[in-house]
C-alpha positions in Angstrom: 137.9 66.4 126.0 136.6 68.7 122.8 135.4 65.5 121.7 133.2 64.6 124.8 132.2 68.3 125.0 130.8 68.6 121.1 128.9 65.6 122.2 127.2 66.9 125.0 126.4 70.1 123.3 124.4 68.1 120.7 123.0 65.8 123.3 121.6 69.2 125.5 120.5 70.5 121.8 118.6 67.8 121.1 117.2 67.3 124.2 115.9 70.9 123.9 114.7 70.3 120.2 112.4 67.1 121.8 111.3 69.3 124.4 109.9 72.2 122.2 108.5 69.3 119.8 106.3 67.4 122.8 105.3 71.3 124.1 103.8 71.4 120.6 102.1 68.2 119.8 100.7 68.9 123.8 99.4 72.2 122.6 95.1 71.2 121.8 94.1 73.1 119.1 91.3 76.1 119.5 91.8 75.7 123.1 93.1 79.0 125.2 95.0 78.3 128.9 94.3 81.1 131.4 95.7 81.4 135.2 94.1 83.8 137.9 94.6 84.0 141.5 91.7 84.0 144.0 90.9 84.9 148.0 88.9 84.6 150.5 89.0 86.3 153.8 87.4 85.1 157.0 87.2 85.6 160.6 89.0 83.5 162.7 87.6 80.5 164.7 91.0 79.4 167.1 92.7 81.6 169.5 96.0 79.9 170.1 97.6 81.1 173.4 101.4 80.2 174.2 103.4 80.6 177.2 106.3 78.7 178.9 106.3 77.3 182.6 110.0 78.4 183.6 111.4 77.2 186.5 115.2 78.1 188.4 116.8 76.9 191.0 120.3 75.5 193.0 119.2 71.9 192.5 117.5 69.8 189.3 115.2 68.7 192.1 114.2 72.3 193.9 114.0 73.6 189.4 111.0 71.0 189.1 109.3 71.2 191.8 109.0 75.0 191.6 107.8 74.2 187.6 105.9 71.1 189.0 103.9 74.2 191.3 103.3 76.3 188.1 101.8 73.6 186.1 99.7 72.7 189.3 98.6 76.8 189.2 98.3 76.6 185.4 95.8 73.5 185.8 93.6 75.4 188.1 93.6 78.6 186.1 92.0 76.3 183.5 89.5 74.3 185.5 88.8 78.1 186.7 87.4 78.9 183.3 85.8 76.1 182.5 88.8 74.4 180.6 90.0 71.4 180.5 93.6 70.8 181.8 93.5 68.0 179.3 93.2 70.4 176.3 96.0 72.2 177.1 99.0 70.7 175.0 102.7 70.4 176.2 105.3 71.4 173.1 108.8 70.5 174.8 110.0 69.6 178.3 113.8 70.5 179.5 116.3 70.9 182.1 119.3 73.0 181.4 122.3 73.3 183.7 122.9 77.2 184.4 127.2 77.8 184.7 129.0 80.2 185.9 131.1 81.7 182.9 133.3 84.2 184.6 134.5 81.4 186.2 137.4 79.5 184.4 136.2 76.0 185.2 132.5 77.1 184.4 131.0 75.5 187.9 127.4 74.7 187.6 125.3 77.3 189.7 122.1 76.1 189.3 119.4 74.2 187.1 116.5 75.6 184.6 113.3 73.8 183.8 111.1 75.2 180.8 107.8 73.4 179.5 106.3 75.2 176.6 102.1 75.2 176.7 100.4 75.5 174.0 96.1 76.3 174.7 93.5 76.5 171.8 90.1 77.9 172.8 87.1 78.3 170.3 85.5 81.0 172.9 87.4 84.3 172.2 85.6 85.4 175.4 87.8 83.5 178.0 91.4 85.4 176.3 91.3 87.9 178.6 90.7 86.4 182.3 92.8 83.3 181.1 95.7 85.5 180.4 94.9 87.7 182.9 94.7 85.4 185.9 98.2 83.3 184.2 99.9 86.6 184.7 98.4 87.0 188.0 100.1 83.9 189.3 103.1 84.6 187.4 103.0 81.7 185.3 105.6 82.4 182.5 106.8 85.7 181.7 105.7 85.5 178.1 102.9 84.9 176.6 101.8 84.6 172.5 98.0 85.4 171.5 97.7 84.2 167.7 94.5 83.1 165.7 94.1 80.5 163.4 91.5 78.8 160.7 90.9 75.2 161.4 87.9 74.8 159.5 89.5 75.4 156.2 87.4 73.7 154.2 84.8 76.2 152.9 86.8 79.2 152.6 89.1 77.1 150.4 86.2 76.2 148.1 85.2 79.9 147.4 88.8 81.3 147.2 89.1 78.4 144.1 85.6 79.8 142.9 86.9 83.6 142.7 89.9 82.2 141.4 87.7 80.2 138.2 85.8 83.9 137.7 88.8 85.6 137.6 90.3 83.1 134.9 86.9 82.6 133.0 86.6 86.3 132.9 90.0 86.8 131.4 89.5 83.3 129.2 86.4 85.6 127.8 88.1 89.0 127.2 90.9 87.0 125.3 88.3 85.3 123.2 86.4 88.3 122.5 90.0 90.2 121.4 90.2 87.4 118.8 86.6 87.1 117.3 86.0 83.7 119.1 83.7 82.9 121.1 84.8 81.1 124.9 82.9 77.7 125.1 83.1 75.0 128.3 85.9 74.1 130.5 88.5 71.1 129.3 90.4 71.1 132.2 91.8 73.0 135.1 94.7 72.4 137.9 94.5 74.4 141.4 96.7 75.3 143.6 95.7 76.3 147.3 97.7 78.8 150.1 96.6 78.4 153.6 97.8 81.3 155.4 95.4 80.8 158.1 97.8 82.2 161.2 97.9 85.5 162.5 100.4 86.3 165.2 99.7 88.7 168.0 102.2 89.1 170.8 101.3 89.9 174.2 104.7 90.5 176.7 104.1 90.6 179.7 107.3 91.1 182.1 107.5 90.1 185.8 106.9 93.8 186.7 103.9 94.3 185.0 102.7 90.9 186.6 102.9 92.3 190.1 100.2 94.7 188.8 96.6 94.0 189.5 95.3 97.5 187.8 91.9 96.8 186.9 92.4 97.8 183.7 91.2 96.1 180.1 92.9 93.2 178.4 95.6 94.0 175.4 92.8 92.3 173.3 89.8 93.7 175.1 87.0 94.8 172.6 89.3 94.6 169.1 88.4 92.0 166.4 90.6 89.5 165.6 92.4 90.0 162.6 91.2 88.2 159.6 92.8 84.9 157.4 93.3 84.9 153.8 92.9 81.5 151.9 94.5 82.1 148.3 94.1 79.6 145.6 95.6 79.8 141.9 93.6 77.7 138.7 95.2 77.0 135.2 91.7 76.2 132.7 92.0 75.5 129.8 88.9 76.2 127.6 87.6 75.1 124.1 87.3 78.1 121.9 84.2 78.0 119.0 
């Protein structure tokens, strides 16, 4: 055993020897490696609304045609607003039996249904009378607002260009500390963070559903919150 330890020891030595040795012969001389993180905010251009059609009843049967109803309602809440049903995107589907647990043999009382529905509208303006008029004909008794960046593509391009200032800038103070003089870019890896979702929940309970006061949406007249696209560049730069 001391044996086949002392020989790992100097097998994990050397390994760590060959390690520090390829670091080194890596290393390209009068070069200078620099890492900076960089951002970019934007507004929004997806609102994402979520809600589940939620169904209970004695029977499976009676359960899904109550849901089956809701969907119907949920479908012409849509075509309402100019929306397609088609658009509208269905994220599970279930039936659950509901027992009774007080009672020792747990006797099935009744059935749930639940569909989840998922909607993604580019016109903020149709938020508030689509979630309005689904809580109207109490369709779900939750609902989720959240907003989202789909079109990724050009904040992710300037969040890696403040990024490469951030890092040039730092590439030049370093040079400048030690009498060089930065020169061009050798090479450079990046590394990009979406975090392109902002939640906003909006609960609405049975109770406030029965209430038609003509009052403004949750969301009425408030900007939607902003996404940050991050990015992070190594560069390595030649040095004169």
């Amino acid at each position: 055993m001391k044996a086949i330890l002392a020989a790992f020891c100097a097998a994990f030595v050397l390994t760590g020897v060959s390690i520090a040795q390829t670091s080194a012969a890596n290393a390209i001389p009068n070069t200078i490696l620099v890492g900076a993180d960089g951002k970019f905010e934007t507004a929004p251009d997806t609102a994402v609304i979520q809600f589940n059609i939620s169904a209970q009843a004695d029977s499976a049967k009676d359960a899904y045609d109550q849901a089956a109803k809701q969907a119907e309602a949920t479908r012409q809440v849509l075509r309402a607003n100019g929306i397609d049903p088609k658009t509208a995107e269905i994220g599970f589907f279930s039936v659950n039996p509901q027992y009774d647990w007080k009672n020792p043999k747990h006797k099935v009382i009744g059935y749930q249904v639940t569909t989840s529905v998922t909607l993604k509208l580019k016109d903020f303006s149709r938020i508030a009378p689509v979630t309005q008029q689904l809580a109207d004909a109490s369709i779900g008794e939750s609902q989720s607002l959240s907003y989202t960046l789909e079109a990724t593509e050009e904040a992710k391009s300037k969040a890696v260009a403040d990024a490469y200032r951030r890092a040039r800038a730092s590439a030049e103070a370093l040079a400048a500390a030690s009498g060089r003089t930065l020169g061009e870019l050798s090479s450079a890896s990046v590394d990009i963070l979406e975090n392109t979702h902002v939640i906003v929940p909006m609960i609405r309970h049975a109770t406030a559903m029965a209430m038609n006061a003509p009052t403004p949406a949750p969301t009425e007249e408030f900007s939607p919150q902003n996404v940050t696209v991050t990015a992070h560049v190594n560069a390595v730069f030649t040095l004169k």
